[in-house]
C-alpha positions in Angstrom: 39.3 13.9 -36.2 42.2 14.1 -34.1 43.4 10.5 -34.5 42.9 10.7 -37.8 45.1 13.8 -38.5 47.7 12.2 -35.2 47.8 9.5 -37.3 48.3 10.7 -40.6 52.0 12.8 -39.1 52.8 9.4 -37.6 53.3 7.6 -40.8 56.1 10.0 -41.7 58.0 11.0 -38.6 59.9 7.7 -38.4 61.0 7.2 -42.2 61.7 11.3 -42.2 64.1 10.5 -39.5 65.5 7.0 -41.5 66.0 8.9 -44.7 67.5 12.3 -42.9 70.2 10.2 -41.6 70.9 7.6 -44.8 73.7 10.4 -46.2 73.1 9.6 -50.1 74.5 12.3 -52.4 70.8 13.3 -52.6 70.1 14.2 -48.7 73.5 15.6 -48.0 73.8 18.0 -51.3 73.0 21.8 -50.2 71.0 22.8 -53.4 72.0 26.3 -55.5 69.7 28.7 -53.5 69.5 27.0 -50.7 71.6 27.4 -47.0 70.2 23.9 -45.6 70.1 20.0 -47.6 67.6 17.7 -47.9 68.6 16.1 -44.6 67.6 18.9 -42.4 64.3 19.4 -44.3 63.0 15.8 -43.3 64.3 16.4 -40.0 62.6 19.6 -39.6 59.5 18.1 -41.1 59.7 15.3 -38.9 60.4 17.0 -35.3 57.6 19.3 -36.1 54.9 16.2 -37.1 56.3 14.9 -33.2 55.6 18.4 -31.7 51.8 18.1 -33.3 51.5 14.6 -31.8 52.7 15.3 -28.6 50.4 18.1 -28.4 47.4 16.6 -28.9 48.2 13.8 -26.6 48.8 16.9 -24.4 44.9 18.0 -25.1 43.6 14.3 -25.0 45.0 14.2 -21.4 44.0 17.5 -19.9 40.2 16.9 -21.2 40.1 13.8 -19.3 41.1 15.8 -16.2 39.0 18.3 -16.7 36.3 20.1 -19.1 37.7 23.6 -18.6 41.3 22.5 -19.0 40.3 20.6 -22.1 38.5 23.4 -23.6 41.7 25.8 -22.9 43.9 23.6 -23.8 41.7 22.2 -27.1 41.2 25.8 -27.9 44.7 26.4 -27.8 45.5 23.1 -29.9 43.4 24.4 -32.7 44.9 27.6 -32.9 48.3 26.4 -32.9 47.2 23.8 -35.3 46.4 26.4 -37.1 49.7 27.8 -37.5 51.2 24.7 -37.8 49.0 24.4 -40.9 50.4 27.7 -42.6 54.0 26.6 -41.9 53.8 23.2 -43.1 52.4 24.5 -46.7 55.3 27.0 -46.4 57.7 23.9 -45.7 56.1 21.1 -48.4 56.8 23.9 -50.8 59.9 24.6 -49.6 60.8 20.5 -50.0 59.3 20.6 -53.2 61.2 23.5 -54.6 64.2 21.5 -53.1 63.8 18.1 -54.3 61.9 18.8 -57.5 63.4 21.6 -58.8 67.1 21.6 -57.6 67.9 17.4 -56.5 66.1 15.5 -59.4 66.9 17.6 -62.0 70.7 16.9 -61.2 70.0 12.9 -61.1 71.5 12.6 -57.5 68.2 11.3 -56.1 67.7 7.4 -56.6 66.4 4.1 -54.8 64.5 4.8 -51.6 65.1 8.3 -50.9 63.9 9.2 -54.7 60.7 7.3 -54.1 59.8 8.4 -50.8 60.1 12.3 -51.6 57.5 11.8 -53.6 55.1 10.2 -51.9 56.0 12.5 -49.0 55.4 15.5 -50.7 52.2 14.5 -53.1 50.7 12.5 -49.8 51.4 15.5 -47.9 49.5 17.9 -50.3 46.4 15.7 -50.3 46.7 15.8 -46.5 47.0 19.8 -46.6 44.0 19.7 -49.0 41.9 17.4 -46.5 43.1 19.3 -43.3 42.2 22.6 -44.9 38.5 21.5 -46.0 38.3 19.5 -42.5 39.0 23.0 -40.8 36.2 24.8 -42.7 33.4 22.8 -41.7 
């Protein structure tokens, strides 16, 4: 399970990163409402899908060393998992309130960057949907 979800945060941290750093109209426009641009939200969303790699590499390694090290340090994985999970709803809305609502509207957004927030942000609500019903059972 934790590949899987390791995995899943992989796929985006390195085009987060590209696209942050492109400076279209579309990432570097601060929206009406808003005190940040579309740059810092994919970096944001990116440095936080390294954090969640890193640790679980963090628990992987300290299981191997020991079984009460990797049950402290898994139990502390899942909990800040856990809060890592109610932030990143917070943030995909935030992004979508952004990009949706304030950057399309204005037709700013084209080519890559235009295609990618979407599949960022729809692909990221499935994987909130299948983390969240992964955590119940």
């Amino acid at each position: 399970m934790a590949f899987v979800y390791g995995c899943f945060h992989l796929a985006f941290i390195i085009p987060n990163l590209i696209y942050a750093r492109e400076g279209s109209a579309c990432v570097t426009t601060i929206p009406d409402g808003f005190s940040f641009n579309l740059s810092t939200w994919l970096q944001v969303d990116a440095y936080l899908r390294i954090a969640i790699i890193v640790l679980l590499f963090i628990a992987a390694i300290s299981s191997c060393c020991s079984i009460t090290a990797g049950i402290c340090c898994g139990t502390a994985t899942l909990f800040i998992i856990m809060i890592y999970s109610l932030f990143a709803i917070a943030w995909t809305i935030v992004g979508s309130v952004m990009f949706w609502g304030k950057l399309k509207p204005t037709g700013i957004c084209t080519g890559g960057v235009h295609d990618y927030m979407y599949a960022l942000l729809i692909l990221s609500y499935i994987g909130i949907c299948c983390m969240s019903f992964a955590q119940c059972m």
